[in-house]
C-alpha positions in Angstrom: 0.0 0.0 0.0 2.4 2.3 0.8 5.0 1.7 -2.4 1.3 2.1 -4.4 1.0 5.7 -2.4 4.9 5.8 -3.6 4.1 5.5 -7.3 1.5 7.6 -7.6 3.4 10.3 -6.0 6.4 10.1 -8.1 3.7 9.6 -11.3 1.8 13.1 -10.0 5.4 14.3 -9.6 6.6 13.1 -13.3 3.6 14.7 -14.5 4.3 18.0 -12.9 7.9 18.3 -14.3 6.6 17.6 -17.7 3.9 20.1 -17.6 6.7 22.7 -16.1 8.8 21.8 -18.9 6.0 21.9 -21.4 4.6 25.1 -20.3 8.5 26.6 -20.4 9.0 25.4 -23.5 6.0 26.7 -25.0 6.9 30.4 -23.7 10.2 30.6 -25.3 8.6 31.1 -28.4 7.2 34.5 -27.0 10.0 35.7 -25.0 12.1 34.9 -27.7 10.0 37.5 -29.9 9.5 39.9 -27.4 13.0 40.1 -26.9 13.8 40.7 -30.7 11.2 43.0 -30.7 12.5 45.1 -27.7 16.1 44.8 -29.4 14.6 45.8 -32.9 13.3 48.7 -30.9 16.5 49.7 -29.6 18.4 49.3 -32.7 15.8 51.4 -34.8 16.2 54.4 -32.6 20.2 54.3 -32.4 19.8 54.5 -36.4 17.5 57.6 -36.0 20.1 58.8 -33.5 23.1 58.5 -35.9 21.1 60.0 -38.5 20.6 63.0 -37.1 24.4 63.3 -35.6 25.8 62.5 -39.3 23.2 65.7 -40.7 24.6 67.9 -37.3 27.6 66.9 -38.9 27.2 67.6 -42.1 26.0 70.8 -41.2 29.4 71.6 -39.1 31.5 70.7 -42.0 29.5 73.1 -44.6 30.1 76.0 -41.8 33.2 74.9 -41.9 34.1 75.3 -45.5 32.2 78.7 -45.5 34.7 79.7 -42.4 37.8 78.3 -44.2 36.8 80.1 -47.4 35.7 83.4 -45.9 39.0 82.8 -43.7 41.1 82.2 -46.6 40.3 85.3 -49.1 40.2 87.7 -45.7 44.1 87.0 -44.9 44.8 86.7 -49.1 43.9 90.1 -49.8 46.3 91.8 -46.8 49.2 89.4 -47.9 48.8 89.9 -51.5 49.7 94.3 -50.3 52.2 93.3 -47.5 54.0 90.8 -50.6 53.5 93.6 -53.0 54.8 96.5 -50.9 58.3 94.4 -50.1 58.6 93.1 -53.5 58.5 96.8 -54.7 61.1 97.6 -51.9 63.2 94.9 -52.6 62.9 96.6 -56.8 64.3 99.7 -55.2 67.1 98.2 -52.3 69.9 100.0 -54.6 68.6 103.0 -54.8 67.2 102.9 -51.3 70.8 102.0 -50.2 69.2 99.1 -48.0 71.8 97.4 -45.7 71.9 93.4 -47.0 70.2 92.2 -43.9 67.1 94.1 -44.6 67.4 93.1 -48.3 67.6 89.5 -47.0 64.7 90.0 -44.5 62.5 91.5 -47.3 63.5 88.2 -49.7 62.0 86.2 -46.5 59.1 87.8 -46.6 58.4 88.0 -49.9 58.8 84.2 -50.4 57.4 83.4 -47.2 53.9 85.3 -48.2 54.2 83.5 -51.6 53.8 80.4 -49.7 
């Protein structure tokens, strides 16, 4: 009697294990989708993220060629008269009876403007 009480215990107890297992296995389906889901989620707002960083971007380096540009002709324009002005000292060192040194220092500047 009591090995019969035995048997149908562990039986009761096989059975709950497999419904356990059953019932487990049958969710992982669902979690497993829930989780791709959430992750899909995620991922689609990073992308939307990076997008609008790489336009920010974008932007930036379009200032930045407008800076560099603007930059650029602002200092030209000055070092185009400062190269003129010692190029037409340097065409009149003779007759200016300019010590070498400053004929030399006048070459440097010259070429270094021309740069």
């Amino acid at each position: 009697s009591s090995s019969l009480w035995a048997q149908i215990l562990l039986v009761i107890f096989v059975a709950v294990v497999f419904a356990s297992v059953a019932f487990f296995l049958l969710r992982q389906p669902a979690v497993l989708q829930k989780l791709v889901q959430e992750r899909t989620i995620e991922l689609e707002l990073a992308q939307v993220e990076l997008e609008n960083k790489n336009r920010v971007l974008q932007q930036l380096d379009v200032m930045k060629d407008q800076f560099m540009a603007n930059t650029s002709h602002e200092l030209r324009t000055p070092l185009m008269g400062i190269i003129g002005l010692t190029e037409a000292l340097l065409d009149e060192a003779a007759e200016l009876n300019l010590p070498r040194r400053a004929r030399d220092t006048l070459k440097m500047v010259s070429q270094s403007g021309k740069r």
